[in-house]
OpenMM code with the backbone's topology and positions (N, CA, C; nanometers):
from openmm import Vec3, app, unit

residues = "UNK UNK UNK UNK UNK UNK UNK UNK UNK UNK UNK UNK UNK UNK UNK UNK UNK UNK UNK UNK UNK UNK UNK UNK UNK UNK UNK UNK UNK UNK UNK UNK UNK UNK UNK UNK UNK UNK UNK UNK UNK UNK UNK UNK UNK UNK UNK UNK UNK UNK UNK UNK UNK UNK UNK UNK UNK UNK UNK UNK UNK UNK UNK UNK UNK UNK UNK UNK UNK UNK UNK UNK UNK UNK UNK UNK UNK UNK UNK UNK UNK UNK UNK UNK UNK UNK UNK UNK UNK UNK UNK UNK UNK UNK UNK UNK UNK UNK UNK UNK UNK UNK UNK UNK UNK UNK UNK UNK UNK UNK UNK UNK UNK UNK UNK UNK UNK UNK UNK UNK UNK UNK UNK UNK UNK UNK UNK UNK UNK UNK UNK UNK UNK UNK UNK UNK UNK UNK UNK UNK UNK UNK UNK UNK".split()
positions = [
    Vec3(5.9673, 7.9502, 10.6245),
    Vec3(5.8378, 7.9154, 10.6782),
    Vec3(5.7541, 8.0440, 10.6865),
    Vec3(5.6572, 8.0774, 10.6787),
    Vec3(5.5454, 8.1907, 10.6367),
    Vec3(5.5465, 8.2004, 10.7836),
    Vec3(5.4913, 8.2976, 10.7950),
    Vec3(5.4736, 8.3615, 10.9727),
    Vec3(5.3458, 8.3208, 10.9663),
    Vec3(5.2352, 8.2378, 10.9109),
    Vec3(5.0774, 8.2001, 10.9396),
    Vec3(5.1215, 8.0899, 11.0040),
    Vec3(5.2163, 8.0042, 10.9383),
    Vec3(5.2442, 7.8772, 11.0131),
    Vec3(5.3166, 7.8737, 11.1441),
    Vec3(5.3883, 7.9827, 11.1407),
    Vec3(5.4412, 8.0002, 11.2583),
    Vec3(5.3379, 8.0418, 11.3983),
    Vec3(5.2590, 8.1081, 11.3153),
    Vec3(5.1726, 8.1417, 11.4405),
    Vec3(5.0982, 8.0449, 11.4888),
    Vec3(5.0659, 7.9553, 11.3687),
    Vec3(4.9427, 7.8536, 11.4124),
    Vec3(5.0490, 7.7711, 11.5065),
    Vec3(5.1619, 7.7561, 11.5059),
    Vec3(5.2916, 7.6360, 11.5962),
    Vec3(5.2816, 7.7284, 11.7246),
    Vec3(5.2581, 7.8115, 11.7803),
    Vec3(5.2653, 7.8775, 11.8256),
    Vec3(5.1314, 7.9350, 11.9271),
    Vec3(5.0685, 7.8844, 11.8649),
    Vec3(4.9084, 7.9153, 11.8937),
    Vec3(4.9360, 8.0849, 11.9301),
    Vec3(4.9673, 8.1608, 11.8389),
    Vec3(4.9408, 8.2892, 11.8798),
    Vec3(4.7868, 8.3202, 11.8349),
    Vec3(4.7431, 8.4291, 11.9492),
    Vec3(4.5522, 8.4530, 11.9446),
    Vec3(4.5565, 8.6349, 11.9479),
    Vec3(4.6885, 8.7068, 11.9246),
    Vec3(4.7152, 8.8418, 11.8682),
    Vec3(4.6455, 8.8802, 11.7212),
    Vec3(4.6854, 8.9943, 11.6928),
    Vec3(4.6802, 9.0848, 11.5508),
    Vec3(4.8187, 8.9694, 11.4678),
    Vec3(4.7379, 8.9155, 11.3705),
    Vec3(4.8095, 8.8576, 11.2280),
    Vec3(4.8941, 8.9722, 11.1724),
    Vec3(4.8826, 9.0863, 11.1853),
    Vec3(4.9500, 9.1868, 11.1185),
    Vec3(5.0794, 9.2259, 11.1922),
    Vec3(5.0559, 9.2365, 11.2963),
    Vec3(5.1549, 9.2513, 11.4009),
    Vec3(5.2357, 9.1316, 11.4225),
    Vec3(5.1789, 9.0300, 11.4137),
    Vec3(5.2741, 8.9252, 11.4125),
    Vec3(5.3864, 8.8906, 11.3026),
    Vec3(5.3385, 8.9435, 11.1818),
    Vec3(5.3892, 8.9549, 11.0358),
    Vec3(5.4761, 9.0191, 11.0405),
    Vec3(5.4625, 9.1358, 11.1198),
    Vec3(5.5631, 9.2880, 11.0763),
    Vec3(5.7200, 9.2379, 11.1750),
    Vec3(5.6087, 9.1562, 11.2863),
    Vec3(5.7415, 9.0992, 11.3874),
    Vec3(5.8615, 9.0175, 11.3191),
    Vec3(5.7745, 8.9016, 11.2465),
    Vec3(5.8499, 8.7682, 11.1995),
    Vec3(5.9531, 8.8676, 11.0611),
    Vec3(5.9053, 8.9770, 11.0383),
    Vec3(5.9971, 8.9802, 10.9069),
    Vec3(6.0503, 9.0813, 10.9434),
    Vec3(6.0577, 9.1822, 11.0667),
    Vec3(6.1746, 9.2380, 11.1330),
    Vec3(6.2717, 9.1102, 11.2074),
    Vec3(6.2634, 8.9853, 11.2404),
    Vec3(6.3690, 8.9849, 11.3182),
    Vec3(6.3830, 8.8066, 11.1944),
    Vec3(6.2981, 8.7749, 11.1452),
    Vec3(6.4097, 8.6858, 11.0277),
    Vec3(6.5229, 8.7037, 10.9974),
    Vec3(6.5610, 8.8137, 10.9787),
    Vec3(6.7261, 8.7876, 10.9261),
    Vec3(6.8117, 8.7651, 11.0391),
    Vec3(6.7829, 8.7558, 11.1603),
    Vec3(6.9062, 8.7220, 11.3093),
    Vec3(6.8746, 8.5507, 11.2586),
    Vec3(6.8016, 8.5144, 11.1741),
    Vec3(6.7724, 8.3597, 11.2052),
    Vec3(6.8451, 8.2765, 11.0451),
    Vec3(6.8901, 8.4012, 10.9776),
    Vec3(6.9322, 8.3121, 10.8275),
    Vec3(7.0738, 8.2808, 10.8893),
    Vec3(7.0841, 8.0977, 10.7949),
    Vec3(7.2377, 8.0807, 10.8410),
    Vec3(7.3560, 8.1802, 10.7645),
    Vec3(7.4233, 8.1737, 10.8510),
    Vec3(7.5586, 8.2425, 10.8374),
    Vec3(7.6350, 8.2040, 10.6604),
    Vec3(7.6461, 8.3555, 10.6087),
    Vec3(7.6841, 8.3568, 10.4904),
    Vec3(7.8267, 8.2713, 10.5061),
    Vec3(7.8734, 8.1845, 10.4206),
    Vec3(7.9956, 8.1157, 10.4522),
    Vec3(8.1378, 8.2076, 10.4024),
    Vec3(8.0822, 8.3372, 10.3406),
    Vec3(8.2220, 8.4199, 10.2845),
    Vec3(8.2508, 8.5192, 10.4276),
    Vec3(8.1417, 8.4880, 10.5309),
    Vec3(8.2334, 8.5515, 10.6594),
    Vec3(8.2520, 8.4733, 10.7173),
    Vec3(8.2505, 8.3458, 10.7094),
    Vec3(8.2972, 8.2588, 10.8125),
    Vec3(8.4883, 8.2348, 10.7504),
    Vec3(8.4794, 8.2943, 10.6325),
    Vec3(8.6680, 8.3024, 10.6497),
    Vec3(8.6939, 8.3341, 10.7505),
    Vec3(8.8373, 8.2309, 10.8196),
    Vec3(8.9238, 8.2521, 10.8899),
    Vec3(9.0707, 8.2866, 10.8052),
    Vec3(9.1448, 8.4218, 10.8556),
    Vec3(9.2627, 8.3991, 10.7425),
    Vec3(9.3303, 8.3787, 10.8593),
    Vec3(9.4838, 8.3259, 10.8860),
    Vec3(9.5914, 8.3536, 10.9902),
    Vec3(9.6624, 8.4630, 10.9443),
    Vec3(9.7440, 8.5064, 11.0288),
    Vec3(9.8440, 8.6194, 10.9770),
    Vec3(9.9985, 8.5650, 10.9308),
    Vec3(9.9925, 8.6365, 10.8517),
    Vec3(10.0988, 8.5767, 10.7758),
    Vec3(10.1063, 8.4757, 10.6783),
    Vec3(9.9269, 8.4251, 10.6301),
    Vec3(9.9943, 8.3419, 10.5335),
    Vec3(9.9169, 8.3674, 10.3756),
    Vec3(9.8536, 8.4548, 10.3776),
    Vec3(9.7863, 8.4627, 10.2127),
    Vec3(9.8099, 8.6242, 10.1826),
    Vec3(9.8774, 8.6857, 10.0740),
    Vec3(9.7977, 8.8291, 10.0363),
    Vec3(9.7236, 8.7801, 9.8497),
    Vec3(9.6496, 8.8550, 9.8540),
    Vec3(9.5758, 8.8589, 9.7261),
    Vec3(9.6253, 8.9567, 9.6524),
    Vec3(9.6392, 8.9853, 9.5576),
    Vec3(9.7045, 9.0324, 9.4272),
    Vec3(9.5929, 9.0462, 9.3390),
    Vec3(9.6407, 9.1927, 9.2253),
    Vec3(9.5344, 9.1807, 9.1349),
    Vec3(9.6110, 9.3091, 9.0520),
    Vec3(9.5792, 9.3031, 8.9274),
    Vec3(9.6190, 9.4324, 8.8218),
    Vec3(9.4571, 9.4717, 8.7928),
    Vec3(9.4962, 9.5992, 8.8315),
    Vec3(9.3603, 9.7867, 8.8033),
    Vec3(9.4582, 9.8270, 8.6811),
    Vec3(9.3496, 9.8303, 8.5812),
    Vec3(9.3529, 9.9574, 8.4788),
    Vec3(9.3132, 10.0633, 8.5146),
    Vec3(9.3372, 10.2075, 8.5992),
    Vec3(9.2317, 10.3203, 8.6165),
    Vec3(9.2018, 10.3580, 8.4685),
    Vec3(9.0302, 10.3802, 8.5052),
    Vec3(8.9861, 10.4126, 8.3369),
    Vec3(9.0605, 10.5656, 8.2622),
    Vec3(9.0737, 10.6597, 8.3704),
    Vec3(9.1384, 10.7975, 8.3228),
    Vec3(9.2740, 10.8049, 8.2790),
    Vec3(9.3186, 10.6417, 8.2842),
    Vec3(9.4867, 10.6128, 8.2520),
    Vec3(9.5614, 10.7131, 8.3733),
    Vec3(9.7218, 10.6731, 8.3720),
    Vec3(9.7748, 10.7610, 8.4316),
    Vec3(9.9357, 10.8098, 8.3644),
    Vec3(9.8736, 10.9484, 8.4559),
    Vec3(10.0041, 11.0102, 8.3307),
    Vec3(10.1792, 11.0088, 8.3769),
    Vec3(10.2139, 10.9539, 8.2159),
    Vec3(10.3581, 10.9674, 8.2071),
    Vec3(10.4432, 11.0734, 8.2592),
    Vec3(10.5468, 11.0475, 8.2516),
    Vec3(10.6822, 11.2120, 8.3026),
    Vec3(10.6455, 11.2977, 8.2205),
    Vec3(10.5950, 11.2876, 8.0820),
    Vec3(10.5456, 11.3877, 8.0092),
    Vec3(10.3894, 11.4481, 7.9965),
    Vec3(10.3337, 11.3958, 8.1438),
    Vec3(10.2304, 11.4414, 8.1312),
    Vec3(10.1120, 11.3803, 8.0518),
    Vec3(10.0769, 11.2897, 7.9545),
    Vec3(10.0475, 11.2207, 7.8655),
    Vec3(9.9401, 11.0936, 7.9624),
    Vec3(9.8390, 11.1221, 7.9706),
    Vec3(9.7667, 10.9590, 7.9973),
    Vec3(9.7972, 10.8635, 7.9227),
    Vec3(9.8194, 10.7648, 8.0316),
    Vec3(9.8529, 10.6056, 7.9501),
    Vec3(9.7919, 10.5159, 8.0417),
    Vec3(9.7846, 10.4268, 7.9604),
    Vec3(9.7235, 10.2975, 8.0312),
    Vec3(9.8024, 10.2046, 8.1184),
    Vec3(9.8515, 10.2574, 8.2206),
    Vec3(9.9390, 10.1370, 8.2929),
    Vec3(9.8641, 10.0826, 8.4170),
    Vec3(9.8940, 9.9320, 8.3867),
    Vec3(9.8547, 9.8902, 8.5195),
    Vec3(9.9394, 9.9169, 8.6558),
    Vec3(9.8235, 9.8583, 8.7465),
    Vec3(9.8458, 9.8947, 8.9458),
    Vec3(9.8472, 9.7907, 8.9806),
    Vec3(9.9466, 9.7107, 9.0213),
    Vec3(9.9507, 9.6004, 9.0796),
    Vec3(9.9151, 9.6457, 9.2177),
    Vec3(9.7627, 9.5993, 9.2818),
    Vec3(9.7261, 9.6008, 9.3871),
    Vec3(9.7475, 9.4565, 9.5295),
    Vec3(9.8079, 9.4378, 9.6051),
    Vec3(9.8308, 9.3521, 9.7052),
    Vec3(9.7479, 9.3413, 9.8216),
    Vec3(9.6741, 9.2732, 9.8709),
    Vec3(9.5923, 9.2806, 9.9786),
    Vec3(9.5975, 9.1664, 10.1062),
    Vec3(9.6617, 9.1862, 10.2321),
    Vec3(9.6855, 9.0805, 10.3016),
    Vec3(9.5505, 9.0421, 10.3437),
    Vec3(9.5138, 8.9084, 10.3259),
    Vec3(9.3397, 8.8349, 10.3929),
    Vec3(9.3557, 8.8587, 10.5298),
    Vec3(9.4532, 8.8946, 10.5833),
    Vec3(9.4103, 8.8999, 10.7314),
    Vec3(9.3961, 9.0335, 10.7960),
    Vec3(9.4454, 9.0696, 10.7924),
    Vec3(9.4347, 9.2426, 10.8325),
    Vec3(9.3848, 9.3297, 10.7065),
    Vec3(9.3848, 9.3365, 10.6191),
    Vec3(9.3431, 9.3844, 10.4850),
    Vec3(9.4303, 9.5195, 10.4714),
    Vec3(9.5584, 9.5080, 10.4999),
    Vec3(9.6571, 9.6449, 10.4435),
    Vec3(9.6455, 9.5985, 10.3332),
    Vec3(9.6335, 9.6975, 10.2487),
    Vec3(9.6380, 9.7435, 10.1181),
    Vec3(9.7569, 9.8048, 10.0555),
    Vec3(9.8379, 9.7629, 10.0052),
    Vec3(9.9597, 9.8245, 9.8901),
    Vec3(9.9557, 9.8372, 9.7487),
    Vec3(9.9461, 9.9594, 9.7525),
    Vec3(9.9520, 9.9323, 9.5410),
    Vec3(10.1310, 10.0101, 9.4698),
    Vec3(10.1551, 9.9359, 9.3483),
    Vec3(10.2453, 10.0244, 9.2797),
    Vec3(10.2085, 10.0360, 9.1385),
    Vec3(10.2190, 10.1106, 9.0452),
    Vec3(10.2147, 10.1661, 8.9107),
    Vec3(10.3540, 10.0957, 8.8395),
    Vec3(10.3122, 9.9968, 8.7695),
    Vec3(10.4002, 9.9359, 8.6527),
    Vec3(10.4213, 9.9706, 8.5184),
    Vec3(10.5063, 9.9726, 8.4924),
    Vec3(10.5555, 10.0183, 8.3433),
    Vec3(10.4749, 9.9542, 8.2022),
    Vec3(10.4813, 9.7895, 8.2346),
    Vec3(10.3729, 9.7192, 8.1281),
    Vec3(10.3731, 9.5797, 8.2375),
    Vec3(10.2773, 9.5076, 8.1828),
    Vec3(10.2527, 9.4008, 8.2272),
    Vec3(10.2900, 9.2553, 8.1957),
    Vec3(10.4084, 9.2881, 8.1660),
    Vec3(10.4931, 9.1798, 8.1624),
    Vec3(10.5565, 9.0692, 8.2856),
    Vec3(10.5969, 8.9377, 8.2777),
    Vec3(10.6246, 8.8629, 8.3842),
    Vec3(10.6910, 8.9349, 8.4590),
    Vec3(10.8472, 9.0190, 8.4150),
    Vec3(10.9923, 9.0456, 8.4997),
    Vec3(10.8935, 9.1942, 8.5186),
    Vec3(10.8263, 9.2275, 8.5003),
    Vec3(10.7506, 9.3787, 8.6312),
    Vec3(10.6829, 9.3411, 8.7013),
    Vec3(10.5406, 9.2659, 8.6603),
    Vec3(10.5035, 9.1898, 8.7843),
    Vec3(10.5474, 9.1174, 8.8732),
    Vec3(10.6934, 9.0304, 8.8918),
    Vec3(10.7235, 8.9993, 8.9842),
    Vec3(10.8320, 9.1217, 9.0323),
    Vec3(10.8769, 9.2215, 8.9812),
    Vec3(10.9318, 9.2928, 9.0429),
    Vec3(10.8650, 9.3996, 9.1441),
    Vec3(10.7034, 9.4347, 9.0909),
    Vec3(10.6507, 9.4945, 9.1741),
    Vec3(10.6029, 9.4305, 9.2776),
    Vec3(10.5852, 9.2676, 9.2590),
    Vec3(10.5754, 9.2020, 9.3849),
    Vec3(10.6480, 9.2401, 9.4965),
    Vec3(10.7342, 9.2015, 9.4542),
    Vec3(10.9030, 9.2032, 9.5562),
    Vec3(10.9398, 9.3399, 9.5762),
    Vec3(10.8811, 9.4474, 9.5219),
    Vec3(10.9123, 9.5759, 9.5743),
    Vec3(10.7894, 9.5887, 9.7028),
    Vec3(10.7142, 9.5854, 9.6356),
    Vec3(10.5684, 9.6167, 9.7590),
    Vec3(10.5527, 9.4892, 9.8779),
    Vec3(10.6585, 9.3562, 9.8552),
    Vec3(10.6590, 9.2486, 10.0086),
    Vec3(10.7535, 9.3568, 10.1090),
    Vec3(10.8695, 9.3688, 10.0169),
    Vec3(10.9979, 9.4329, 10.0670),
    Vec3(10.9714, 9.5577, 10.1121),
    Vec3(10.8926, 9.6306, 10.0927),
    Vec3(10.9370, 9.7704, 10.1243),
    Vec3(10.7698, 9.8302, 10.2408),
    Vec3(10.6377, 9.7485, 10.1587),
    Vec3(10.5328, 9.8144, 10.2318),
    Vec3(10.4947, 9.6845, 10.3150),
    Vec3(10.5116, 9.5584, 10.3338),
    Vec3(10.4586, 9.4254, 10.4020),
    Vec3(10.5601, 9.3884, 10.4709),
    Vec3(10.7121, 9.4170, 10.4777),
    Vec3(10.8096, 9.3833, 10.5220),
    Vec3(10.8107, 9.2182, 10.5560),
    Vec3(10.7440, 9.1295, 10.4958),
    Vec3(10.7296, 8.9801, 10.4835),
    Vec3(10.7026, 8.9052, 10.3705),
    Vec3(10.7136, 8.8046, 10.3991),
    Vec3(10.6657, 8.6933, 10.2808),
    Vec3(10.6184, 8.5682, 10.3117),
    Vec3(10.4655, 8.6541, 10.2709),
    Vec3(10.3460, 8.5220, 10.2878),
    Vec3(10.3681, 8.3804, 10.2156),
    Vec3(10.2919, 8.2864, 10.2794),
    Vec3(10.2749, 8.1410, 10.2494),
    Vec3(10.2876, 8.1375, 10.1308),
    Vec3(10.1731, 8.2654, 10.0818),
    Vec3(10.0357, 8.2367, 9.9275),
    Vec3(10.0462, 8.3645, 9.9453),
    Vec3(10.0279, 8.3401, 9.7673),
    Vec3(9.9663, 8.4738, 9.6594),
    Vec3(9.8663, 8.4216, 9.6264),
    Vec3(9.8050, 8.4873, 9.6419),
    Vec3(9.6346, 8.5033, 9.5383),
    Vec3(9.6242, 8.5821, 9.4427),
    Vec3(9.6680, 8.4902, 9.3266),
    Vec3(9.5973, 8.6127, 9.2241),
    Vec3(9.4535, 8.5721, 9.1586),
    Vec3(9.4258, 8.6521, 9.0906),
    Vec3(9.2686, 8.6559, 9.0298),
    Vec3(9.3025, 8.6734, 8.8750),
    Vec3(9.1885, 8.6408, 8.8053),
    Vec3(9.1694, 8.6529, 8.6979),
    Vec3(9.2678, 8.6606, 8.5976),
    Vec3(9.3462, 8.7664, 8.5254),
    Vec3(9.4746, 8.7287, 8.4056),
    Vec3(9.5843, 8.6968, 8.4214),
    Vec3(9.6194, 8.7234, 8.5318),
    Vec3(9.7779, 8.6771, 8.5505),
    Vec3(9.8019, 8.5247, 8.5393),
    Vec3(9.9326, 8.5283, 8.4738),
    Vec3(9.9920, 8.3909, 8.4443),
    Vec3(9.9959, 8.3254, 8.5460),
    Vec3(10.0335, 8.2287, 8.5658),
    Vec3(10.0653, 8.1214, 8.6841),
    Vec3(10.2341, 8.1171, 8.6256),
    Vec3(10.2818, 8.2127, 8.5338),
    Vec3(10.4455, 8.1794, 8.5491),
    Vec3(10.4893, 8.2610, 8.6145),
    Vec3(10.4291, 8.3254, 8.7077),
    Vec3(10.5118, 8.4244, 8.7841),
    Vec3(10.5497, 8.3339, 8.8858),
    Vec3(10.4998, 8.2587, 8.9345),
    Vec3(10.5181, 8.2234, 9.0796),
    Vec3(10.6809, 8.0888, 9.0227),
    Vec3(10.7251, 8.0869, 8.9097),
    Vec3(10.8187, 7.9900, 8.8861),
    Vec3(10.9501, 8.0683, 8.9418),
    Vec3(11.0094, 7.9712, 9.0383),
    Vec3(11.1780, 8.0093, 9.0967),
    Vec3(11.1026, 8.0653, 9.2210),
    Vec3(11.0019, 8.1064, 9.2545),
    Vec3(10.9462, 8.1777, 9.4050),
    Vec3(10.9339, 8.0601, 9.4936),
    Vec3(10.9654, 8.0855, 9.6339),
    Vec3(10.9683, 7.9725, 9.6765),
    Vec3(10.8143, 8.0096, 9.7385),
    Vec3(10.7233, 8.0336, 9.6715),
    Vec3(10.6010, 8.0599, 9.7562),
    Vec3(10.4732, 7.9506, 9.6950),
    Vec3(10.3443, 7.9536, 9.7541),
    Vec3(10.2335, 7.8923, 9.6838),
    Vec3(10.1711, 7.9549, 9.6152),
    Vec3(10.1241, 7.9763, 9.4921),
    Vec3(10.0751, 8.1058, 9.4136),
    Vec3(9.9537, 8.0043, 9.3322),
    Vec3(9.8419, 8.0604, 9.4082),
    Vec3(9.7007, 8.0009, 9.3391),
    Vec3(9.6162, 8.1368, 9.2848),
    Vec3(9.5964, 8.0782, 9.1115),
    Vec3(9.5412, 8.1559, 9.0457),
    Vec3(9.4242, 8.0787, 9.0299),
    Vec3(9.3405, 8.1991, 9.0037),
    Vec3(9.1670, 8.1632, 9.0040),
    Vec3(9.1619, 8.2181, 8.8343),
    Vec3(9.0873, 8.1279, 8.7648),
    Vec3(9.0127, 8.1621, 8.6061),
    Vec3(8.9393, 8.2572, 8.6364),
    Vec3(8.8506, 8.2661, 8.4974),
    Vec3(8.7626, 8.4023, 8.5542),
    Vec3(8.6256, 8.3681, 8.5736),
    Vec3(8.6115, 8.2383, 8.5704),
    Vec3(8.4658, 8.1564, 8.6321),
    Vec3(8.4688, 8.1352, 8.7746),
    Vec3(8.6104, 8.1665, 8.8259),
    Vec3(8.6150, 8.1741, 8.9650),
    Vec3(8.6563, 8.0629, 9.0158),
    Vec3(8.6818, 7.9530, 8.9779),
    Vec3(8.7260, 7.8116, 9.0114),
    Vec3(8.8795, 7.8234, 9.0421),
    Vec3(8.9038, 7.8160, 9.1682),
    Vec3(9.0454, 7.8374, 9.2204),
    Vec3(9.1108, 7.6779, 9.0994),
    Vec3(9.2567, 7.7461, 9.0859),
    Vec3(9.3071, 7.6435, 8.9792),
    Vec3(9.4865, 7.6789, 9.0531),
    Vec3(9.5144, 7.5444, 9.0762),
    Vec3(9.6726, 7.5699, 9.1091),
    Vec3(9.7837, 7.5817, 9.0206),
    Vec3(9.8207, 7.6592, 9.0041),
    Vec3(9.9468, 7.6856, 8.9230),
    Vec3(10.0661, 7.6491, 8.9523),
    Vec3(10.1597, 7.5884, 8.8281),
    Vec3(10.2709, 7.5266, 8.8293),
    Vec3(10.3326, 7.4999, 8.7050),
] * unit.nanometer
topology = app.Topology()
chain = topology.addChain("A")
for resn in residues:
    res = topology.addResidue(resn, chain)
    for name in ("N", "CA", "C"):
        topology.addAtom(name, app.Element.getBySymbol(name[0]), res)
């Protein structure tokens, strides 16, 4: 709604300018609530997952940049952060770096994995967990 109309609802008989500078300093206490903070997570039941290429690669025992991915882990509720450096990106490393970084830096095992974008949905086969992968249009898609 324009702050002219507001004023005329209002019958304000002030400076139009001053009233303007008011309505569009304090509009934004009045927009509804973005719905990506109205997430609620609980504890203990989702971390999000994701493979980083760093662009500078990282280097081998021999010193040598290479391209390996970082399986990054992120719990939705507290947002600890765990990453480990994988050898290649194959199923049996990605679920091994799973299970190294629940086991060793989360000391648990959430409800749900979240992964994003390339990862298979065959990782989560024999896990007794819920593992929802999102395409890369963003449309959560359940895997099985």
């Amino acid at each position: 709604m324009k702050a002219t109309v507001i004023a005329q609802r209002v019958a304000w008989q002030g400076s139009m300018s001053w009233f303007r500078e008011n309505i569009r300093r304090i509009r934004p206490e009045y927009l509804p609530h973005d719905p990506v903070d109205a997430l609620d997570h609980k504890p203990g039941v989702q971390i999000q997952c994701d493979l980083m290429f760093p662009d500078d690669g990282i280097p081998d025992t021999h010193g040598h940049a290479g391209v390996f991915p970082v399986l990054v882990m992120v719990a939705s509720y507290s947002r600890f952060m765990a990453a480990c450096v994988l050898p290649t990106r194959t199923t049996g490393d990605l679920v091994s770096g799973m299970w190294l970084l629940l086991q060793q830096r989360f000391g648990v095992v959430p409800k749900q994995l979240l992964w994003d974008q390339r990862v298979s949905s065959c990782l989560c086969v024999g896990l007794n967990l819920t593992c929802i992968c999102r395409s890369g249009r963003g449309r959560p898609q359940p895997s099985g």
